[in-house]
C-alpha angles and dihedrals in degrees: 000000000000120000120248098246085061088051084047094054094042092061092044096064099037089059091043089056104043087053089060095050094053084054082079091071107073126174129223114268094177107130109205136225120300097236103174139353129206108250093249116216089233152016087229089056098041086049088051102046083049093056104047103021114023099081093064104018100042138052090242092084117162098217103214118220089254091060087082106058114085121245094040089037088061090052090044093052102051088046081058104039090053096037090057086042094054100039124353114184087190089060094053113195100008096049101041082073081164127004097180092057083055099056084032090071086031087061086039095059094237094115126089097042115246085230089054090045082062101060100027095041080165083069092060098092120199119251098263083047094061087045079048099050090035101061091039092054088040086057090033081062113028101044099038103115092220102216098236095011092159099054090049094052091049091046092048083046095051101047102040126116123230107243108186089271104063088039083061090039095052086046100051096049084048092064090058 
């Protein structure tokens, strides 16, 4: 029977290697063009979005050194990729789908991520920061005057599909 600091030493290797194997599969950590920006309705709200929000919701990331070792750049990337596909401030006004959803989990408390918090301790605003970042966000949005804001409306319109909430949604206006 082998002794348990072979076996030890067996796993440890094999771990080891195994490590080493995953480093293979690399994700992208190309950030792309800016290609638009809300006109935020300050300096003070456009700093603070940046601080808390840009490094998963714009194209602007800051790719720590630990977002390139698999298995945590897998997990950084995804935070990214679906951060950029749900609101995306550097794809103004096709990437902002729904900016009240956005201020909505901010107010909620869901965004940032708490495993992001641990990491960036300088995105976890204060609380006066948040009131700060939330009614900037609430005039950045409500008051920018979108260039061509009714044809992109009718173009996001026309070519939506129907998920099982705004099926529900549909129906229940039409009861009214």
């Amino acid at each position: 029977m082998a002794s348990p600091r072979k076996i030890f030493k067996y796993v440890g290797i094999g771990v080891g290697v195994l490590f080493l194997s995953i480093q293979i599969f690399q994700v992208d950590h190309t950030n792309p063009a800016v290609r638009g920006e809300p006109n935020w309705d300050s300096p003070r709200t456009r700093e603070l979005a940046k601080k808390a929000c840009f490094d998963c919701h714009s194209n602007e990331t800051n790719w720590p050194w630990y977002s390139y070792v698999a298995p945590v750049s897998w997990r950084v990337y995804n935070h990214v990729y679906n951060g950029r596909r749900h609101f995306n401030f550097s794809d103004y006004p096709l990437g902002t789908k729904e900016p009240e959803e956005a201020i909505e989990v901010i107010q909620k408390g869901e965004m940032p991520l708490s495993d992001y918090l641990i990491l960036h301790a300088e995105a976890d605003l204060t609380i006066m920061e948040k009131a700060e970042l939330i009614k900037g966000l609430q005039k950045t949005f409500s008051t920018t005057p979108t260039p061509g804001a009714q044809e992109f409306k009718e173009m996001k319109d026309s070519s939506k599909i129907e998920n099982g909430r705004d099926k529900r949604e549909k129906a229940e206006g039409e009861k009214y």
